[in-house]
N, C-alpha and C positions, 0 to 999 in steps of 0.2 A: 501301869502301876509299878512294876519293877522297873523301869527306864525311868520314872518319877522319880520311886524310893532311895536308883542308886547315885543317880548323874544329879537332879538334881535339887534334892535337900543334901546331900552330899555339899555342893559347892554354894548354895545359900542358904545353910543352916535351916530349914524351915525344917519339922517336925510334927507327921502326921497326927491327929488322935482320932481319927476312924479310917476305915473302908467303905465308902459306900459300894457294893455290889450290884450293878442292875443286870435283871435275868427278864426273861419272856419264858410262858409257856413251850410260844414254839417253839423255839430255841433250843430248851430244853429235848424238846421230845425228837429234835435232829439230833442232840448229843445222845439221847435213849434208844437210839436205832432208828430211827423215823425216817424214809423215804426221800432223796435229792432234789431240791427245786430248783427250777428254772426259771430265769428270771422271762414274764410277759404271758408264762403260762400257768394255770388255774392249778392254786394248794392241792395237795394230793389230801384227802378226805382225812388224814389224820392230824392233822393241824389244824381242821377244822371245825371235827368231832373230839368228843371226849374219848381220851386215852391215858386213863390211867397209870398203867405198866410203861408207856414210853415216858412220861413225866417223869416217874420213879428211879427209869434206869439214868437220867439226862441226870437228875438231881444227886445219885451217890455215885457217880463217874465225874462227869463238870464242874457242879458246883459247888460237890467236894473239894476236891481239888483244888479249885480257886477259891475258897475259902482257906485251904489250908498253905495258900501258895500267900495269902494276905498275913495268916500268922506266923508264918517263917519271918516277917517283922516284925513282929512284937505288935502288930495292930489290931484290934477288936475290927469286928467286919456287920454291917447291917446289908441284909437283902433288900433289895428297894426290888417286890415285883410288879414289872409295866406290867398294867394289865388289859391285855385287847376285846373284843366284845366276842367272841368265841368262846372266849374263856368260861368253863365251867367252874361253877363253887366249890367243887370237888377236888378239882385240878389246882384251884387258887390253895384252897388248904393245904394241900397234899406237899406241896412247894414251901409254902411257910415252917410248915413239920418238919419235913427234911432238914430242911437251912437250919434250923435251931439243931435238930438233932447231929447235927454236921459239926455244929460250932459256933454257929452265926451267933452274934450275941441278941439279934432279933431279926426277922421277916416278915414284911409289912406289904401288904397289896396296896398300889399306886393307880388310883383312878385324874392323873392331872391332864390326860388327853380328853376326857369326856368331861370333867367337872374344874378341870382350870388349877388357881392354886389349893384350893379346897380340897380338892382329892389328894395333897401330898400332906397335910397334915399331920397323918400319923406317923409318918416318914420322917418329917423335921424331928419329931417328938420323941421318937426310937434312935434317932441322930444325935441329939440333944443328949439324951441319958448316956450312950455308947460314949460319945464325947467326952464326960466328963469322969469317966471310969479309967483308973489306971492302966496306964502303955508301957511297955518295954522296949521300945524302938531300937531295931536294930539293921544295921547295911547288911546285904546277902556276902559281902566279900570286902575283904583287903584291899584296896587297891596296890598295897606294894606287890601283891600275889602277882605270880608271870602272867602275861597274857592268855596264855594258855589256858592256864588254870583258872583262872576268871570265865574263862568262857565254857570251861567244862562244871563248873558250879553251877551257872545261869540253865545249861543244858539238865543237868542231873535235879538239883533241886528245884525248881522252876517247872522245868517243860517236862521232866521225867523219863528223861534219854538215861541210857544205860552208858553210855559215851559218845565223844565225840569223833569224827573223822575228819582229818586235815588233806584238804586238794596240796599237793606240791606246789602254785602257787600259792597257798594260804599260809603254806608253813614258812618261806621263804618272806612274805611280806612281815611278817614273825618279827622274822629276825632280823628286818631291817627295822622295823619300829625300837626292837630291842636297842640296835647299835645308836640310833639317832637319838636315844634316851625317853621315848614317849611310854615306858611300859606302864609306868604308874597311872594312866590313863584308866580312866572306867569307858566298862563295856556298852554300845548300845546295839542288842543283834537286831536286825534286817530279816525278817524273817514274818509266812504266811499269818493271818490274822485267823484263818479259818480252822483252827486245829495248834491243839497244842507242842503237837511233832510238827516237824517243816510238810507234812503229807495233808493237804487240804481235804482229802478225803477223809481222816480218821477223826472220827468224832469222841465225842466221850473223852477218854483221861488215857490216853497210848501209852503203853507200856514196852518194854523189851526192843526199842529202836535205837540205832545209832544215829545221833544227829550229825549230819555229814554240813561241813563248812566249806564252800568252794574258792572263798576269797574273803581278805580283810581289808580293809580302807582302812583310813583315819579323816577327821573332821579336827585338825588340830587347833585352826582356832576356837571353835566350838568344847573344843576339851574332853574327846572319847573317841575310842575308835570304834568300828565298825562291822562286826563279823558279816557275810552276806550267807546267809541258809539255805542250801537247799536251789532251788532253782527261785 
């Protein structure tokens, strides 16, 4: 979504008017503290079972946060939640509540794996209303902003680094992008999918970390440069 919102509706005008959000139970309940899986070996029982309290922690850590990471643009946000056959009604609710009480401007349970297009109905319908409600569309940054600072916005506002940390080569590719003239380029960082910190283990919404940056590339015909994260 932020690599969307900045690179590109940036350079083809296009101009969002929702968030759709897709979340899972279980998902959640790894962001809530919930136990490491292994890919080929058997769900540890709480992914499986009803858990309320890991639901709740996944939902005002995560998808807080990503909720509030969708209206730092100016976008209205709908939860679309998958919902798998584990899933408890209790669980299902508890997730919808949240998301609203978070911000969402709706949360809707998503039955389209077990009932087809049928089960996404109410989902278009919570799309549909979102959609036509007023946006304030906004880019996260400047792009005349330095390099730098572009990349410690994306870190701070976004991923919720307290700063960033520059490798001696990161800072040196810097400032060759600077002399060559690419600075005005937007950011696209490189960086783990599993955790909002470059740390694949920290679930939930990470606070009080420095995001360390080991190297910058650029993608110059493509039009951004590249921070790489972390390992």
């Amino acid at each position: 979504m932020e690599k969307f919102f900045n690179i590109k509706c940036r350079a083809s005008g296009l101009r969002p008017n929702v968030v759709v959000l897709v979340a899972t139970v279980r998902a959640l309940k790894m962001h809530g503290g919930g136990p490491n899986v292994s890919a080929g070996a058997p769900l540890p029982k709480e992914y499986t079972d009803e858990n309320l309290s890991l639901v709740a922690g996944g939902c005002r850590s995560n998808l807080k946060k990503q909720i509030q990471i969708a209206h730092l643009f100016g976008v209205p946000v709908v939860v679309a939640l998958n919902v798998f056959r584990t899933d408890t009604q209790a669980e299902i609710d508890l997730v919808c509540q949240i998301a609203k009480e978070c911000g969402a401007s709706d949360a809707v349970p998503c039955h389209h794996w077990s009932q087809g297009g049928q089960g996404s109905l109410e989902l278009a319908k919570a799309v549909k209303v979102a959609a036509h409600r007023p946006t304030n569309f906004q880019f996260l940054y400047n792009t005349e902003m330095p390099i730098l600072e572009k990349i410690r916005t994306i870190a701070q506002k976004v991923y919720g680094a307290e700063d960033i940390k520059l490798s001696p080569e990161a800072g040196s590719k810097i400032d060759y992008y600077n002399q060559q003239g690419y600075e005005s380029l937007p950011i696209c960082m490189a960086k783990t999918h599993l955790s909002l910190s470059h740390m694949p283990d920290k679930k939930g919404a990470p606070t009080r970390f420095v995001l360390p940056i080991r190297d910058v590339r650029a993608s110059i015909g493509a039009g951004f440069i590249y921070p790489l994260v972390g390992t």
